[in-house]
C-alpha positions as CSV (number, residue, x, y, z in Angstrom):
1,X,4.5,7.9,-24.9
2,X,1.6,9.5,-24.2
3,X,-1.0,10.2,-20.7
4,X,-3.9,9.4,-22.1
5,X,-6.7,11.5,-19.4
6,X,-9.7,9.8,-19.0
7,X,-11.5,12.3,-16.8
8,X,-11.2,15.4,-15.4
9,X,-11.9,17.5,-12.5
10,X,-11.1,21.2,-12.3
11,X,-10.4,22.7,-9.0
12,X,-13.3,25.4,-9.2
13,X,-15.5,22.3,-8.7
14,X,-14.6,22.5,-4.9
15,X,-16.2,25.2,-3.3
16,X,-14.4,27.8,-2.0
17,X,-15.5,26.9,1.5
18,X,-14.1,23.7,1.5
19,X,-12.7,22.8,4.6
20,X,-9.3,21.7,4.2
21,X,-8.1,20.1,7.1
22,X,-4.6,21.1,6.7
23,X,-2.4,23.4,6.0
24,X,0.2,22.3,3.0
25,X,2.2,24.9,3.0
26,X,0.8,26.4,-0.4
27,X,-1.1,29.7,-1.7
28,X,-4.7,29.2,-1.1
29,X,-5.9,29.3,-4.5
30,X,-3.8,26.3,-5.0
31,X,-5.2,23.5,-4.6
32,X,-2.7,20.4,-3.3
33,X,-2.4,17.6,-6.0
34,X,-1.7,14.1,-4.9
35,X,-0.5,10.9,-8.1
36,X,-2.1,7.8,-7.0
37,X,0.4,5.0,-9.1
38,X,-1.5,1.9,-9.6
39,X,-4.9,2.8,-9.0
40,X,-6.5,-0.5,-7.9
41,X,-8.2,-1.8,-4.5
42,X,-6.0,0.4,-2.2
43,X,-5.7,3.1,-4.1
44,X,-9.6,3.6,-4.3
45,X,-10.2,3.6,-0.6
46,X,-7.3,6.1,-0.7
47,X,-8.6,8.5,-3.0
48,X,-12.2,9.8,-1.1
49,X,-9.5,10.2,2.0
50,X,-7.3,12.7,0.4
51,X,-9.9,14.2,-1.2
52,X,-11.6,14.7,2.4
53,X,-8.1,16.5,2.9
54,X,-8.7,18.8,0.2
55,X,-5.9,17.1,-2.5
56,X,-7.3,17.0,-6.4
57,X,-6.6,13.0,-6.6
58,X,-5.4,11.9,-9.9
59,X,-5.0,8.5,-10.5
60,X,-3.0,6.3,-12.5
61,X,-3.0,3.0,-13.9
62,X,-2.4,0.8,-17.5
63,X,-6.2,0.2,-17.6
64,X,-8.7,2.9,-16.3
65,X,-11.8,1.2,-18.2
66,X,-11.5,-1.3,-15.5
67,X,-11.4,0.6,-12.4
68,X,-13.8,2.5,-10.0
69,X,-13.7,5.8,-10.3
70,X,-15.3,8.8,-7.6
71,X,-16.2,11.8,-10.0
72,X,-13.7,13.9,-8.1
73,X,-11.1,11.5,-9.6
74,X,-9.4,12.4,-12.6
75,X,-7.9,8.9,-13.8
76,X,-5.3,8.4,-16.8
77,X,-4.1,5.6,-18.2
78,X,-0.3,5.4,-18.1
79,X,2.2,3.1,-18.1
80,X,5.0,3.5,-15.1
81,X,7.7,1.1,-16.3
82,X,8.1,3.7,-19.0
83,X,10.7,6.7,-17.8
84,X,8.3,9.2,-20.4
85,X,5.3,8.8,-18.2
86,X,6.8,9.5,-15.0
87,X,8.1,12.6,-16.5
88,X,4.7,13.7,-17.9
89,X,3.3,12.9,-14.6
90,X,5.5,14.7,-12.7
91,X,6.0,18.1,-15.0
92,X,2.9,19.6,-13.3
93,X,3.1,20.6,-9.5
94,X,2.5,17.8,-7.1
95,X,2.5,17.2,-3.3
96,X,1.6,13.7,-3.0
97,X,2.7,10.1,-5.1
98,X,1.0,7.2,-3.4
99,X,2.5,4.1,-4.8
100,X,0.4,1.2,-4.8
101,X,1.7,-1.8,-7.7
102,X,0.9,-5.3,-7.9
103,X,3.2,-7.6,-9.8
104,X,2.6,-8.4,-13.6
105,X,2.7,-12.6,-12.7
106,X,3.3,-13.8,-9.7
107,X,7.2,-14.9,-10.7
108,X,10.5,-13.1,-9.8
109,X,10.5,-11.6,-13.2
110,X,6.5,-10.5,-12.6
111,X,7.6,-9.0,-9.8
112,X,10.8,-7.1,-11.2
113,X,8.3,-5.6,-13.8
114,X,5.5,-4.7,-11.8
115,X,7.7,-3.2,-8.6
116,X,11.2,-2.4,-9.1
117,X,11.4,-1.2,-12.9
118,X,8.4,1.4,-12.3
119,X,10.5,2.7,-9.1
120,X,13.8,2.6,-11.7
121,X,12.0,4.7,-14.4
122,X,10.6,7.1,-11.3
123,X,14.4,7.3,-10.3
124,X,15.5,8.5,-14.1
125,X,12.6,10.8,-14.5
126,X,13.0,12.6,-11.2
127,X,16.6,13.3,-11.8
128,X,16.3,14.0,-15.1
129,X,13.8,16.8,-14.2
130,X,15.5,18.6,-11.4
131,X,13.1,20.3,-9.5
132,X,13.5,22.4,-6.7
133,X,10.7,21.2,-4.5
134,X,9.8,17.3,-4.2
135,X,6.3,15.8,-3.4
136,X,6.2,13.1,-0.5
137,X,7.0,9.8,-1.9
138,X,4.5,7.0,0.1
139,X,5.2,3.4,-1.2
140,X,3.6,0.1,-0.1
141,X,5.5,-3.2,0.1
142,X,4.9,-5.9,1.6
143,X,5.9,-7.7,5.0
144,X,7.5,-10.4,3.3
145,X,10.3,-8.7,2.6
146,X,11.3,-10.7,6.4
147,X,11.7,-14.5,5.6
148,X,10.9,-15.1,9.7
149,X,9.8,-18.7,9.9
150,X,10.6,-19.0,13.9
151,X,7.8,-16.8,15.1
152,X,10.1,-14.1,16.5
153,X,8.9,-10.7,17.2
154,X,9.8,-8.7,14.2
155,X,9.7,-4.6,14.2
156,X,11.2,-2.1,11.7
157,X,14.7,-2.3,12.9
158,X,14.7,-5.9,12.2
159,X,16.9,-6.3,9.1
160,X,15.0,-7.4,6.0
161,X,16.3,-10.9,4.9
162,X,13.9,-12.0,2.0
163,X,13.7,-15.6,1.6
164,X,12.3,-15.8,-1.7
165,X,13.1,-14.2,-4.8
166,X,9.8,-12.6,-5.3
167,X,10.6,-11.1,-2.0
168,X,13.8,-10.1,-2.9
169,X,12.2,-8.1,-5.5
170,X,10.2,-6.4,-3.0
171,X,13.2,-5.4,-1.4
172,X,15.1,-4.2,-4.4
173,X,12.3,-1.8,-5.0
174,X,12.2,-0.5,-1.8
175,X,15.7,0.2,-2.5
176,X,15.1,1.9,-5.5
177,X,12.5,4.2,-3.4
178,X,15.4,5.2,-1.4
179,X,17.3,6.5,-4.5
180,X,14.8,8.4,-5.6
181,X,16.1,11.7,-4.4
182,X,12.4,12.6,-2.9
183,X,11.8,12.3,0.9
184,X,10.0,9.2,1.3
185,X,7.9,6.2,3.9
186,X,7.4,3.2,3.0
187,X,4.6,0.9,4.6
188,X,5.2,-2.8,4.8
189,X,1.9,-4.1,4.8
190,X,0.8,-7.5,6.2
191,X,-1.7,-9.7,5.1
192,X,-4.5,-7.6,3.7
193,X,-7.8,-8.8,3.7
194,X,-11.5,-7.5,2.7
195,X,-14.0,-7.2,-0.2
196,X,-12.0,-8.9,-2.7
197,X,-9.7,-10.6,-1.4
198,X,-11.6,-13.8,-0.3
199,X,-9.2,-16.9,-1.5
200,X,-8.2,-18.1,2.3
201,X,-12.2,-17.4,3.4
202,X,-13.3,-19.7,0.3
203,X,-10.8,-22.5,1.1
204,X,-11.8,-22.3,5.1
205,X,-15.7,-22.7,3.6
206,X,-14.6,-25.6,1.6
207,X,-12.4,-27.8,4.3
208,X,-9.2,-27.4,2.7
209,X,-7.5,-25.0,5.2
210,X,-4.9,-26.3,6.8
211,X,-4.1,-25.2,9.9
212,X,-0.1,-24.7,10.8
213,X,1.6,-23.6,13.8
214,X,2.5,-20.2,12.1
215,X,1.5,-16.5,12.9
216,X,-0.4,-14.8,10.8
217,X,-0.7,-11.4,10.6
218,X,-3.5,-8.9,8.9
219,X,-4.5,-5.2,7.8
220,X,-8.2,-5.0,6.7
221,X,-8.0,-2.8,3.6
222,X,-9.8,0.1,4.8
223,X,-7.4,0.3,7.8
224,X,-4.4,0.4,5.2
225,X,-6.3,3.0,3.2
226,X,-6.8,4.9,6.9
227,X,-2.9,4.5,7.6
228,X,-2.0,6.2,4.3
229,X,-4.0,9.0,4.4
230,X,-2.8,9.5,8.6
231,X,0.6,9.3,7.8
232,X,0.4,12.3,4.6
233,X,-1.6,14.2,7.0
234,X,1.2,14.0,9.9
235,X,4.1,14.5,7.1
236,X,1.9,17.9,5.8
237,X,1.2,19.4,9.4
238,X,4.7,19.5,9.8
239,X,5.7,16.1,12.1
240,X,8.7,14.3,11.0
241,X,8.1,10.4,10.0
242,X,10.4,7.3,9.8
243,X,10.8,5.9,6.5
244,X,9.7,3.0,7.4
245,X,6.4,2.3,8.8
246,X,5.0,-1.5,9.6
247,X,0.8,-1.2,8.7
248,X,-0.9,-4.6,9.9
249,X,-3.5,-4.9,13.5
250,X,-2.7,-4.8,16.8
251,X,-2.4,-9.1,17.7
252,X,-0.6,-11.5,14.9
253,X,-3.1,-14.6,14.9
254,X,-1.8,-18.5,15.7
255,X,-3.2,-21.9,14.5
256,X,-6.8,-22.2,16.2
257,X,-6.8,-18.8,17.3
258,X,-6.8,-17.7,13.6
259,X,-9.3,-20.2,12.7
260,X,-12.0,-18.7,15.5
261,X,-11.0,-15.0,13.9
262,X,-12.1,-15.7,10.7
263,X,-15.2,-18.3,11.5
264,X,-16.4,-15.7,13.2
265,X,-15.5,-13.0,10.4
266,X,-17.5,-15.7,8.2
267,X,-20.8,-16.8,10.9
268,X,-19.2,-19.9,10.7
269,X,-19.2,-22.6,13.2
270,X,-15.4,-22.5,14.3
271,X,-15.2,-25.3,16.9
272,X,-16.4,-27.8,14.0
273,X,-13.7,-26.6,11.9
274,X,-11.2,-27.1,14.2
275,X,-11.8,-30.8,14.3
276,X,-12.7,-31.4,10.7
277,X,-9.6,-28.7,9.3
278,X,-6.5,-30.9,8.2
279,X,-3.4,-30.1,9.9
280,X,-0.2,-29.9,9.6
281,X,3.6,-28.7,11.8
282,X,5.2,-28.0,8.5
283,X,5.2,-23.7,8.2
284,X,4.5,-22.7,4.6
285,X,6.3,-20.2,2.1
286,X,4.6,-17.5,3.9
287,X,6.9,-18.2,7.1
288,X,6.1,-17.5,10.8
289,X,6.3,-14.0,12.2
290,X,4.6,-11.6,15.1
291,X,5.0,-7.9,13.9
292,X,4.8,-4.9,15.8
293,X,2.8,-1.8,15.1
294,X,4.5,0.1,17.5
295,X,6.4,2.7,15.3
296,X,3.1,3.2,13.4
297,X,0.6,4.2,17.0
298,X,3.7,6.6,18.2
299,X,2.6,8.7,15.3
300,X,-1.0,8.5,16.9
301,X,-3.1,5.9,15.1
302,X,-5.4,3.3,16.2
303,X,-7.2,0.7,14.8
């Protein structure tokens, strides 16, 4: 199949001042190229970051009409289940794949298709090409790879025991990432919230939150965005990461104490809400967990 481009930017478009705030290890006429894969939400608070860094950001995803593009992005439409667009993808020089995917439903099979076959055709069309040198491989999955529904303390060493098959689709592809034959991170995000992503703010307005006894834990969208671009930057000055990187804020939220985080994050009155909320002891399908960032502020960020 074909990359269809829907935009372009040439690299004489950056002046040749442009401060680039690293060094990547290439000529200086060459300007570092970074594949965002699935360019949605994340991937376009990503992109102005890396291009801050000095990267030419192209970004990819099955329907570009739909997304919003920065005129420094060049964005093509591309579908990554297929092995023939990977290898398109990847037959120019890159330093950077960001991956980004959302599942096609919100079933075990939506989830095979949307995470794990794009990281199996990434798998074929690496190997198939050979190359000497291999870009940084960034992928972003999900916390919920842990089925934790005791409120334990979980960390990256804490083995990943999915107890849904959705998440066990997570994890497969995570697996897959490992096999890809390209040094790689992967972030497990937590619960990500901001502009968009207002279901749980909607039901609190409404009355028909209920509040549980689980922890919740959160990573506003920008601060996921801000992780990403931290963690290429350490990777291109030279430090050495894990592979494995947990991305969600400092304190994982319980029961009331949740509720007054996001009255607040809504002006709303929070002490009425706690008495007129419906409760209930019973933890949901999301489970009960307390992460730690810990791994991620050794490498020097902060929220």
């Amino acid at each position: 199949m074909s990359v269809e481009k829907h935009s372009h930017v040439d690299s004489d478009s950056f002046e040749d001042e442009h401060n680039h705030d690293y060094d990547p290890g290439q000529p200086d006429d060459e300007q570092p190229r970074a594949l965002l894969i699935g360019y949605g939400d994340i991937a376009s608070r990503v992109a102005p970051l890396l291009i801050d860094l000095g990267f030419a950001v192209t970004g990819v995803r099955r329907s570009p009409e739909r997304a919003e593009l920065l005129p420094e992005v060049q964005l093509v439409a591309g579908d990554v289940s297929q092995v023939e667009t990977w290898a398109q993808l990847l037959s120019e020089p890159c330093d950077l794949v960001v991956v980004t995917l959302t599942p096609t439903d919100y079933s075990e099979a939506g989830y095979a298709t949307g995470y794990v076959k794009p990281m199996q055709a990434l798998a074929t069309a690496w190997h198939a090409l050979r190359k000497d040198e291999a870009p940084l491989l960034m992928y972003v999955s999900s916390s919920s790879v842990w089925g934790v529904r005791d409120g334990s303390w979980v960390d990256e060493s804490t083995p990943a025991t999915p107890d849904s098959a959705t998440g066990q689709q997570l994890l497969r592809a995570e697996e897959v990432v490992a096999e890809v034959g390209m040094p790689y991170v992967i972030v497990r995000a937590s619960g990500i919230y901001g502009p968009g992503r207002e279901r749980m703010y909607a039901a609190l307005q409404r009355g028909e939150y209920t509040i549980t006894p689980a922890w919740a834990n959160r990573i506003h969208a920008d601060d996921l965005a801000l992780v990403l671009q931290h963690l290429a930057l350490q990777h291109f000055m030279g430090a050495e990461l894990e592979t494995l990187y947990i991305a969600t804020e400092d304190e994982p939220l319980q029961g009331d104490d949740y509720i007054r985080r996001l009255a607040s994050e809504l002006d709303l009155d929070a002490e009425a809400l706690l008495k007129t909320l419906p409760r209930s002891d019973k933890i949901g399908p999301r489970g009960s967990k307390r992460l730690r960032n810990d791994r991620l502020k050794a490498t020097g960020f902060s929220f």
